[in-house]
RODO-2510 file (C-alpha; in nm, 4 decimals, decimal comma):
residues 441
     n   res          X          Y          Z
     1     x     4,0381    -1,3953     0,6001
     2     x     3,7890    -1,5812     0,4968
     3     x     3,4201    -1,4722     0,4846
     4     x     3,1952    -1,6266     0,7472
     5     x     2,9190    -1,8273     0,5799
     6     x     2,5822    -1,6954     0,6167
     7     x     2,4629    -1,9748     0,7914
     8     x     2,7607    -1,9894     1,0607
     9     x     2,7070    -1,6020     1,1491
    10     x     2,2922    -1,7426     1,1798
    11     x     2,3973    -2,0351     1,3922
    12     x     2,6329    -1,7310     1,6205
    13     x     2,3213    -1,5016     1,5891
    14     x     2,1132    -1,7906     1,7405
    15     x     2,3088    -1,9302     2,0264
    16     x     2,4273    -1,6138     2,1616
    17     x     2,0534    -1,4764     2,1549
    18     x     1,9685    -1,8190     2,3376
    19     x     2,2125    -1,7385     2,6160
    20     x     2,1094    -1,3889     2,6537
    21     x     1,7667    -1,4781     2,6925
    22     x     1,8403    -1,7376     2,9819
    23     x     2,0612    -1,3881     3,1350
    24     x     1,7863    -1,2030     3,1153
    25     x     1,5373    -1,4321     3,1987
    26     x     1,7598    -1,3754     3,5856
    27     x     1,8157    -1,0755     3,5531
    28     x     1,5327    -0,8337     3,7240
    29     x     1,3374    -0,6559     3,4644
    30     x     1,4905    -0,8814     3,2039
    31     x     1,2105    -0,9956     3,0566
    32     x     1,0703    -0,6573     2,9830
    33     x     1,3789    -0,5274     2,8667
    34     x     1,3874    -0,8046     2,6224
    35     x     0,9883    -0,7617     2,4771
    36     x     1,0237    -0,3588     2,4730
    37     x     1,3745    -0,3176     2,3268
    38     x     1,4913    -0,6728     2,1431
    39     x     1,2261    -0,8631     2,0987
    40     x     1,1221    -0,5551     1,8165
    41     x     1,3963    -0,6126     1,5748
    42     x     1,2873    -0,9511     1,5502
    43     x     0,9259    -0,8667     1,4466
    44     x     1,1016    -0,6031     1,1673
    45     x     1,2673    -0,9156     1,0329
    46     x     0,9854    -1,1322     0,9690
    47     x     0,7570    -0,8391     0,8562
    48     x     1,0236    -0,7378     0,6025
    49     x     1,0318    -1,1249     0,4637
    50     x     0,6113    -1,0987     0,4323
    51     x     0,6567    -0,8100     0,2762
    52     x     0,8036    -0,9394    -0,0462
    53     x     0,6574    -1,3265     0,0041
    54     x     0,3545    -1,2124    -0,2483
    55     x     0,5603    -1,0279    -0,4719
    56     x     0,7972    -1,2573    -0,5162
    57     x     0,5373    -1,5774    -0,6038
    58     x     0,3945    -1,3400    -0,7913
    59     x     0,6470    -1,2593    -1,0399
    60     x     0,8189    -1,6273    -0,9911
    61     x     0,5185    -1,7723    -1,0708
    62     x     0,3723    -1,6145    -1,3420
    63     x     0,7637    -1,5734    -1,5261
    64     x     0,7920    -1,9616    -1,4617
    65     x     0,4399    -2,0643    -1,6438
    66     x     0,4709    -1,8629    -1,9221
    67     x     0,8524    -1,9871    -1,9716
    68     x     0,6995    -2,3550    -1,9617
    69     x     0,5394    -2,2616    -2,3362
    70     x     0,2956    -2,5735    -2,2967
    71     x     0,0005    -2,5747    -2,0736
    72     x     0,0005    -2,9560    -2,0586
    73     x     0,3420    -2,8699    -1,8720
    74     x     0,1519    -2,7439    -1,6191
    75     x    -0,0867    -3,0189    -1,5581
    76     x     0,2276    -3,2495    -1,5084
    77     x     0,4206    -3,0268    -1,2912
    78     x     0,1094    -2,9648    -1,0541
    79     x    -0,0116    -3,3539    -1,0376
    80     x     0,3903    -3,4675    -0,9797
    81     x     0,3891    -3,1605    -0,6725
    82     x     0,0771    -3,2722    -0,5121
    83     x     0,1243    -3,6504    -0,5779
    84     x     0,5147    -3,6213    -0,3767
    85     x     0,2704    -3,3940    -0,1033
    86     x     0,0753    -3,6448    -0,0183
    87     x     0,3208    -3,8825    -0,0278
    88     x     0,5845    -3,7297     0,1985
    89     x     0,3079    -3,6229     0,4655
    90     x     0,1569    -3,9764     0,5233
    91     x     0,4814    -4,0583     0,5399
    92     x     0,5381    -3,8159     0,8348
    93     x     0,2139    -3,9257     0,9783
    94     x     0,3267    -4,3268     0,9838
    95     x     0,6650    -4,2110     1,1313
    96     x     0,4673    -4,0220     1,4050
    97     x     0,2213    -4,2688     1,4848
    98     x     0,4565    -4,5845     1,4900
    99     x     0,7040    -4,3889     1,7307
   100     x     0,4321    -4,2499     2,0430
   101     x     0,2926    -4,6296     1,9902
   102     x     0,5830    -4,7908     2,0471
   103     x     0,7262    -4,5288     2,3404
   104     x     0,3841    -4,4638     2,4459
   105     x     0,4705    -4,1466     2,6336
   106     x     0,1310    -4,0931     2,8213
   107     x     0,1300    -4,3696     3,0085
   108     x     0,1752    -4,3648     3,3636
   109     x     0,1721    -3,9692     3,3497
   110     x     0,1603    -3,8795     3,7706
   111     x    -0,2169    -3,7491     3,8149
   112     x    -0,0361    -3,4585     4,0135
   113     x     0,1560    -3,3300     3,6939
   114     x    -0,1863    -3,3138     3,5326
   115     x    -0,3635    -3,1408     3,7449
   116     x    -0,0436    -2,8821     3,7571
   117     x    -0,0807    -2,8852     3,3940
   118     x    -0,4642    -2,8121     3,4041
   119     x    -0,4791    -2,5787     3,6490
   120     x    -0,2263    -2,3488     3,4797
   121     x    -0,2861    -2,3769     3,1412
   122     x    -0,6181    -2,4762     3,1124
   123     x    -0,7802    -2,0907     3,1288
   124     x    -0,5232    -1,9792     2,8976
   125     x    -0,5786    -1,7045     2,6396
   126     x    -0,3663    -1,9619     2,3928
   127     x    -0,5725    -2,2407     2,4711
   128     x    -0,9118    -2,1170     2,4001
   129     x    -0,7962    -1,8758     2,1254
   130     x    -0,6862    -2,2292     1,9781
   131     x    -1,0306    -2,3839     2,0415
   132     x    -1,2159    -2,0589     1,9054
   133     x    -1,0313    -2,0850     1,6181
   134     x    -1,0746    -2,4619     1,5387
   135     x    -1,4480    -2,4454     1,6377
   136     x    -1,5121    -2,1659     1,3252
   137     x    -1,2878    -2,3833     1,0552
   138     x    -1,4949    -2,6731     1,1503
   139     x    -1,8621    -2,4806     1,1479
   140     x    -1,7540    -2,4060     0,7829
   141     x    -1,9427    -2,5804     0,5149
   142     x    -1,7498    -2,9151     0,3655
   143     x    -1,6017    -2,6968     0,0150
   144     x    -1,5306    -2,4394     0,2142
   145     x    -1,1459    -2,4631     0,1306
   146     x    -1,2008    -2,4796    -0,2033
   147     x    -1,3810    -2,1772    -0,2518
   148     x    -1,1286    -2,0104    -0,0401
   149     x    -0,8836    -2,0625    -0,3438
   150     x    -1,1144    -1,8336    -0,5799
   151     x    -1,0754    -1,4276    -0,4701
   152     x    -1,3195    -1,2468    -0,5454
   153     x    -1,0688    -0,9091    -0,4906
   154     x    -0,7020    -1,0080    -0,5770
   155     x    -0,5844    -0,6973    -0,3750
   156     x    -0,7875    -0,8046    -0,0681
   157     x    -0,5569    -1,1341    -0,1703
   158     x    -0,2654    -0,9580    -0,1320
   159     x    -0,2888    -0,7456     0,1944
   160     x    -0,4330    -1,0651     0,3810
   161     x    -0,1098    -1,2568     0,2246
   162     x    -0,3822    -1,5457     0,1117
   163     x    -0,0750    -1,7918    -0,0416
   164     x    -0,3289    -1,9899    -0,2704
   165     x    -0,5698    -1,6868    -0,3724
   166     x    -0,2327    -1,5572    -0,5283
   167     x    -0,1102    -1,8962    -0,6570
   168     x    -0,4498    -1,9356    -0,8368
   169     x    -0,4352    -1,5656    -0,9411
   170     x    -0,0303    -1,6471    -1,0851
   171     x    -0,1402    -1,9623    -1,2408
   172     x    -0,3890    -1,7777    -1,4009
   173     x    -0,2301    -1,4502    -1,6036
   174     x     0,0287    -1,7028    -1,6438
   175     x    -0,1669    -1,9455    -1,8458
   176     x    -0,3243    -1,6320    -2,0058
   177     x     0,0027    -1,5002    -2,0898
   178     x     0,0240    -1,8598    -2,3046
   179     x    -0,2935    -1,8191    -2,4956
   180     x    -0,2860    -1,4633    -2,6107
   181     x     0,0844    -1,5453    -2,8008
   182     x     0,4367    -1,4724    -2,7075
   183     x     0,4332    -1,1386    -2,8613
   184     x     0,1659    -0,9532    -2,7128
   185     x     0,2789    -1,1451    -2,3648
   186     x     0,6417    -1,0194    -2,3562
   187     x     0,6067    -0,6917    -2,2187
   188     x     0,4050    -0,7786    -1,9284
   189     x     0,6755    -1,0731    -1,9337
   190     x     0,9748    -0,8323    -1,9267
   191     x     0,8002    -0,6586    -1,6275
   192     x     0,7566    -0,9675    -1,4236
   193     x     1,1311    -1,1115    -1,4868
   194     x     1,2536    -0,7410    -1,3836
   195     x     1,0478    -0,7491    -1,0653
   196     x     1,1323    -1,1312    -0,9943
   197     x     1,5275    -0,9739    -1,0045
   198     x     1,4215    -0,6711    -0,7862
   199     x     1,2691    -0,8517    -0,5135
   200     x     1,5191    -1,1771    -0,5244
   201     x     1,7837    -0,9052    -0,4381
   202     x     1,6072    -0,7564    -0,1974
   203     x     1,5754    -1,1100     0,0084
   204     x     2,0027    -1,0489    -0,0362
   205     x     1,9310    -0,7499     0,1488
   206     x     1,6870    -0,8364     0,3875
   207     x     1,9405    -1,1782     0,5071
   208     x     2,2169    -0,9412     0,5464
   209     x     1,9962    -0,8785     0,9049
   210     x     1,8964    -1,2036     0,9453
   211     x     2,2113    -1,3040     1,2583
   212     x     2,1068    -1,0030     1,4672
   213     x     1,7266    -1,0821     1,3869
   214     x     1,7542    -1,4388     1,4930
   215     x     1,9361    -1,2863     1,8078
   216     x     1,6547    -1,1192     1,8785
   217     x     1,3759    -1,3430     1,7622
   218     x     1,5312    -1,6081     2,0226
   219     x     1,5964    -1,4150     2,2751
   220     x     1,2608    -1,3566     2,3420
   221     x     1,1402    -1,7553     2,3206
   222     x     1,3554    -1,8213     2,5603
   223     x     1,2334    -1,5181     2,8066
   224     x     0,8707    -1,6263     2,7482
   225     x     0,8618    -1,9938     2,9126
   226     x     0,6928    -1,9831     3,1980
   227     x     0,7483    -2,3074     3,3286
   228     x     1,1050    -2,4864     3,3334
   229     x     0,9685    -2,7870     3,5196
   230     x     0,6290    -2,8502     3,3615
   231     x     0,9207    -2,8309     2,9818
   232     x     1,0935    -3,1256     3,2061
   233     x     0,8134    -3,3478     3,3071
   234     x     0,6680    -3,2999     2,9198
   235     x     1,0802    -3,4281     2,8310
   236     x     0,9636    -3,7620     2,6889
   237     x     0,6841    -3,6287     2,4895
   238     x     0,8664    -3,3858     2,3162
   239     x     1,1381    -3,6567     2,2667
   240     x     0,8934    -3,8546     2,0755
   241     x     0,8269    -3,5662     1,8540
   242     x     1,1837    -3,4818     1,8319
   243     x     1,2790    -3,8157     1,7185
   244     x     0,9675    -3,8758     1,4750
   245     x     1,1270    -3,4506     1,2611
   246     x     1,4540    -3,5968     1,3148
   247     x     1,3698    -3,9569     1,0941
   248     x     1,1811    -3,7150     0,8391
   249     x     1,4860    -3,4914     0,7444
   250     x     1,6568    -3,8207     0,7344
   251     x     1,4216    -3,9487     0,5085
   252     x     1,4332    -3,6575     0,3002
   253     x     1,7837    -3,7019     0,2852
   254     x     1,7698    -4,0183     0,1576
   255     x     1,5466    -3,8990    -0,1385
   256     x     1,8296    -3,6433    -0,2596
   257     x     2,0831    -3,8827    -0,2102
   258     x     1,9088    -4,1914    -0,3895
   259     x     1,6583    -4,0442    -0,6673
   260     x     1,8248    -3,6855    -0,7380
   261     x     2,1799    -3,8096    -0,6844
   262     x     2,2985    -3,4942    -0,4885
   263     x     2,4983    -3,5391    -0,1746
   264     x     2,2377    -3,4960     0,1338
   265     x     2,5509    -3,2691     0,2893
   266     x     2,5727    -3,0548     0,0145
   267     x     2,1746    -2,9978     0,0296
   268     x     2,2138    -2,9400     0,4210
   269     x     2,4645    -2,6757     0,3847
   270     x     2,2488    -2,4825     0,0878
   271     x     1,9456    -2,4886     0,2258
   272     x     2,0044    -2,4323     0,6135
   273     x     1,9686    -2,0751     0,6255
   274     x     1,5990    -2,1430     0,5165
   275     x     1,6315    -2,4125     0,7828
   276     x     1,7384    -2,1662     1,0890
   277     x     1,5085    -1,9255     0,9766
   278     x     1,2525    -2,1214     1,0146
   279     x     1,3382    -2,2219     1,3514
   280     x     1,3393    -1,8284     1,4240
   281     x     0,9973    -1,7685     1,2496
   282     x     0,7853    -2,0812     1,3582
   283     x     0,6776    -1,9775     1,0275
   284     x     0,6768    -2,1598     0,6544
   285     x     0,5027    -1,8251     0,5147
   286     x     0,7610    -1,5924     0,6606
   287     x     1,0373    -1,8132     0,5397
   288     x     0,9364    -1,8784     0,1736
   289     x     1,1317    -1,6135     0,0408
   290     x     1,4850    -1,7272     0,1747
   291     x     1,3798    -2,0684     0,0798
   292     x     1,2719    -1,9790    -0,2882
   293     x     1,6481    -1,8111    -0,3193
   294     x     1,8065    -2,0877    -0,1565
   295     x     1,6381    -2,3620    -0,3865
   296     x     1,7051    -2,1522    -0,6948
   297     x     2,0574    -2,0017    -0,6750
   298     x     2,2113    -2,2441    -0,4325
   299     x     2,0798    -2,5617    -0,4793
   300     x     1,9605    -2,5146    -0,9014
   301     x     1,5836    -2,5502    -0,9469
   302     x     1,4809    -2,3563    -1,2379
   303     x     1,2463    -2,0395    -1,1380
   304     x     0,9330    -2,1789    -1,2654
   305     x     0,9685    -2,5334    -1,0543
   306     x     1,0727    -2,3294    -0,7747
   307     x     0,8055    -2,0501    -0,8439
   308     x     0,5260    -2,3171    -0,8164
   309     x     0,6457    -2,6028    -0,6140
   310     x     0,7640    -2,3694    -0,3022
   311     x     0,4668    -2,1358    -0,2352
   312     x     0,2535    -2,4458    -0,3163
   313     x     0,4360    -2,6385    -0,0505
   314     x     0,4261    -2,3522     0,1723
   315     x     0,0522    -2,3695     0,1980
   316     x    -0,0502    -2,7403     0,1123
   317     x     0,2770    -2,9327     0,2978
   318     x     0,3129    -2,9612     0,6419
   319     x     0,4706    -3,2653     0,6996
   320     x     0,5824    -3,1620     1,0431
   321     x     0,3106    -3,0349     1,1753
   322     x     0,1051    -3,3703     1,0469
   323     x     0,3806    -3,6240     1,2532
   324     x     0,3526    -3,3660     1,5359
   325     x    -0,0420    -3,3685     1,5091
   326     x    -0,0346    -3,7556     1,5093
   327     x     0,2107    -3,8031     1,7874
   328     x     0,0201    -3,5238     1,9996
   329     x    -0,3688    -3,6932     1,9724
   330     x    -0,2507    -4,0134     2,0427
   331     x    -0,0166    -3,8829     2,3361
   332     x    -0,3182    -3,6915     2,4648
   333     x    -0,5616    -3,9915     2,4632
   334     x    -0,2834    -4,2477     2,6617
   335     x    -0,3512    -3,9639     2,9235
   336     x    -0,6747    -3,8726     2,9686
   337     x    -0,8727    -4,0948     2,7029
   338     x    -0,7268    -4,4221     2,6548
   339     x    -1,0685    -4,5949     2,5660
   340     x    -1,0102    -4,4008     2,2311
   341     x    -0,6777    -4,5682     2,1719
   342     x    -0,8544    -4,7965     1,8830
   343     x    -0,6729    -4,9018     1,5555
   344     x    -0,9957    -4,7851     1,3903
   345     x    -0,9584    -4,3926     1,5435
   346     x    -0,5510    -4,4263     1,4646
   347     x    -0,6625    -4,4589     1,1103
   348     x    -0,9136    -4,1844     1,0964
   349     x    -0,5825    -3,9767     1,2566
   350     x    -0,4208    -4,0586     0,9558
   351     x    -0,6925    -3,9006     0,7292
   352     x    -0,7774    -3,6814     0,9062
   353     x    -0,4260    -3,5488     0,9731
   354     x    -0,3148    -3,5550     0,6372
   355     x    -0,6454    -3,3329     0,4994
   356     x    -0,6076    -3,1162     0,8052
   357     x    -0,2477    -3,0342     0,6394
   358     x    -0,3593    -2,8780     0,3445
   359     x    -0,5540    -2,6355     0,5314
   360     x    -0,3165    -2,5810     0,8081
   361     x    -0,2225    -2,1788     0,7764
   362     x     0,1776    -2,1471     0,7305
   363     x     0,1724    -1,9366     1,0537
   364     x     0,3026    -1,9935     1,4526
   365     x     0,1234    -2,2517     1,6076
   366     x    -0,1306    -2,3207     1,3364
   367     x    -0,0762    -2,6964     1,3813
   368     x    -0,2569    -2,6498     1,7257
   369     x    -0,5774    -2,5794     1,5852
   370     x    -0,6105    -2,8131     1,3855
   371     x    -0,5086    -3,0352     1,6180
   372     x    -0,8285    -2,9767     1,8075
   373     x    -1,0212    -3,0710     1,4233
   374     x    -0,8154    -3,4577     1,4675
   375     x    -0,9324    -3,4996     1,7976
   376     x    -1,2889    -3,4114     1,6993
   377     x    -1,2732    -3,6499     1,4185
   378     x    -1,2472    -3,9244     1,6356
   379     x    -1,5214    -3,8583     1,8723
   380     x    -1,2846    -3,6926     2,1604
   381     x    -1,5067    -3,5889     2,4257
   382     x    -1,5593    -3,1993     2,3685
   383     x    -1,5217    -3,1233     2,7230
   384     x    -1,1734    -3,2300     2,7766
   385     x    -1,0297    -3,0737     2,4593
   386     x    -0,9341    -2,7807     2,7015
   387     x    -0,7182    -3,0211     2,8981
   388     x    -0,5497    -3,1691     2,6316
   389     x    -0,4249    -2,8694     2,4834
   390     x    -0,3607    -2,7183     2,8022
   391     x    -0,1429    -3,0563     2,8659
   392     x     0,0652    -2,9864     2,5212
   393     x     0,0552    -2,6243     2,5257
   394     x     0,3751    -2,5376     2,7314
   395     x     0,6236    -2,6992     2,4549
   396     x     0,4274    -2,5946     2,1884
   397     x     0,5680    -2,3164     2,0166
   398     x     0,9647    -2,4554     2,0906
   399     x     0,8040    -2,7970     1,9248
   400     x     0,6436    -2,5845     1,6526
   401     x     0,9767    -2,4266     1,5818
   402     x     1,1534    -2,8071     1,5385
   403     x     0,8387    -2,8949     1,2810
   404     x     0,8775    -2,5913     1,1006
   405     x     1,1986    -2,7164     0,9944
   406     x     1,1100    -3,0023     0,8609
   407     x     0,8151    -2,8571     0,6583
   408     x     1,0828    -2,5994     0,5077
   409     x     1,2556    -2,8919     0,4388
   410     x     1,0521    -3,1257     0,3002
   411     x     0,9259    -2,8263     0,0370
   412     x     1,2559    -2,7563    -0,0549
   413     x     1,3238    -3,1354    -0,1495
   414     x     1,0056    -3,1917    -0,3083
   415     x     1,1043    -2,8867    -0,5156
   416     x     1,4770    -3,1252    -0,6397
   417     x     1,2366    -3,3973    -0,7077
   418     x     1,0210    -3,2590    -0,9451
   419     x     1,2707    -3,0466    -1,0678
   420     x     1,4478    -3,3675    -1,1288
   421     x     1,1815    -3,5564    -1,2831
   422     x     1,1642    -3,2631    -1,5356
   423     x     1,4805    -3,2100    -1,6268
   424     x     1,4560    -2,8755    -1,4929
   425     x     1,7975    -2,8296    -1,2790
   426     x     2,1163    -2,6149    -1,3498
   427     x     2,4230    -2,5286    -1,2138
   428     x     2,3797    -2,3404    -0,8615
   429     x     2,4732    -1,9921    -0,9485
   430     x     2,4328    -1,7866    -0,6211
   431     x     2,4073    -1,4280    -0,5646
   432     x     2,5777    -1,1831    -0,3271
   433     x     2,3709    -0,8357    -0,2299
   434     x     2,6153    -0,6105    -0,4005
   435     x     2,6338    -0,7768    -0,7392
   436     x     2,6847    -0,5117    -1,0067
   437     x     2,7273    -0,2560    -0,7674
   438     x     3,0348    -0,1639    -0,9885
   439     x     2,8330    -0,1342    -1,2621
   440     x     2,6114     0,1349    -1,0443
   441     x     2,9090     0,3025    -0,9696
***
């Protein structure tokens, strides 16, 4: 028989942990059951994939630069990644503002839905962890991102899993590794292709869990909503989001198809472990590592477009979460602020949306605060920024799954693009766990 493809026995993993969680969720004591003695396995997973995420851009980073032989390689390769960024996330943004215009899902919202809204979510830990959170990024001083990217201890860089302290740190041996000659560099070259190896087959190992982690990992989503009907009377809403991720994969699609002339099915199928995994997670950070092996051995991206473009992306592209952050002010305002509703404050949404990306943390629910910094940008009254979370904060995190997708996505076809545009593709050449394990033997 056959073997099941990894991404059917995910899919299996995923709907069968869906309908346990709606058993359980009936079941007396079902929800505990589920957080003490499921919900666990799930947490193992993810911590397993951070575990090797800085290890692995690490040594794919640092291998890939010093492969490129030419710094002025570099300067290309990182001007063509951030360029196609930008590009793709205003994009997203125009998608997401155009759609909740047009639909206009806040109109006409029944004052007693609010107020059901407000009163339950309004005092929520969530909500004003969110608006703690977004008040200190937006205290900090206007280069405050930038000097983020500098560590002053790379091991502080490490344990904190700070993606661009260790991107800057990579670029840097790596462009060190260029200046001090190719034969003083190859040991420490030899270690980092070894350890690039060691930790790319220990993401082989790590996915062999992934079905019964995304069992888990699901399960407990669905035990933790609270409210069914306040999820049905936010329906259209999260439509509108829906529909905005939805056009962006197809619009990534329709880059692979027309510019790197690879069938948008065939990139589907390769990358949508990444894909579920990311639904799982809520998390681009957590996911990297799958989606690094998926864009190298499955779809062909040489390691050091990969080893740049992806944790790059991971940090810097959030296309997702930008359409979700445009759709979600302007949603907010046709409720309880429609004197906002200005073509002037849609346009500050825009920039302010698409610089809020870059420093939007690759972590559950991160789009929410900075949310709250795109609301403040357009003079939102401070006082009802508790109410218009609390009004979004019920579909948030299954929303925040959905955008997570497409940010997964959109890095991974970024990644074909530039790899493209260099010339730096090859023939997929995947990898099972066990490879040479008769050689072992």
């Amino acid at each position: 028989m056959k073997k099941l493809a990894l991404h059917w026995k995910i899919i299996i993993g995923m709907v069968l942990g869906i309908i346990f969680g709606f058993i359980m969720t009936s079941v007396d004591g079902g929800r505990g059951f589920v957080g003490d003695w499921i919900a666990p396995f799930g947490t193992i997973f993810i911590n397993l994939l951070k575990l090797i995420a800085v290890p692995l851009i690490l040594a794919s980073l640092i291998k890939g630069i010093s492969d490129l032989k030419d710094i002025s390689k570099i300067k290309s390769m990182g001007l063509r990644t951030i360029g196609i960024y930008i590009g793709t996330t205003l994009v997203a943004i125009i998608i997401g503002l155009t759609i909740v215009n047009t639909v206009k899902p806040g109109k006409g919202m029944p004052a007693d839905t609010l107020q059901k809204i407000e009163e339950r979510y309004q005092n929520d830990a969530g909500v004003t962890d969110k608006l703690v959170k977004a008040s200190a990024q937006k205290d900090a001083g206007p280069l405050q991102s930038l000097v983020d990217i500098f560590p002053s201890n790379i091991f502080e860089s490490f344990a904190n899993a700070s993606m661009l302290q260790v991107i800057f740190f990579a670029l840097f041996v790596g462009i060190c590794l260029l200046l001090i000659g190719e034969k003083k560099a190859k040991p420490l070259i030899d270690f980092f292709d070894s350890l690039n190896d060691v930790v790319m087959k220990m993401v082989d190992l790590i996915m062999l869990f992934a079905p019964y982690a995304v069992f888990a990992l699901l399960a407990n989503v669905i035990v933790a909503f609270d409210d069914p009907d306040i999820l049905i009377k936010l329906l259209l809403y999260s439509i509108c989001v829906l529909g905005g991720l939805i056009l962006m994969i197809c619009f990534y699609l329709l880059l692979v198809g027309v510019y790197v002339k690879k069938s948008p099915m065939w990139f589907l199928q390769q990358i949508s472990p990444a894909q579920l995994l990311a639904f799982s997670t809520s998390s681009s950070a957590a996911t990297l590592p799958v989606t690094m092996e998926r864009v190298e051995e499955h779809l062909g991206v040489d390691k050091e477009v990969s080893g740049f473009v992806l944790p790059v992306g991971a940090t810097v592209n959030m296309d997702g979460t930008s359409l979700y952050q445009g759709i979600a002010a302007v949603f907010i305002m046709q409720v309880i602020w429609p004197e906002g509703l200005t073509f002037t404050n849609q346009l500050v949404i825009v920039l302010t949306a698409l610089l809020a990306s870059i420093g939007s943390a690759a972590v559950p629910s991160a789009g929410m605060v900075m949310l709250v910094i795109v609301l403040e940008s357009i003079g939102f009254p401070e006082e009802l920024l508790p109410i218009g979370l609390a009004l979004i904060f019920a579909v948030d995190r299954p929303l925040d799954m959905c955008r997570t997708v497409v940010n997964v996505t959109g890095d991974a076809t970024v990644a074909l693009i530039v790899a493209k545009s260099l010339g730096k593709i090859h023939d997929p050449k995947p990898k099972e766990w066990n490879d040479h394990y008769d050689e072992v033997k």
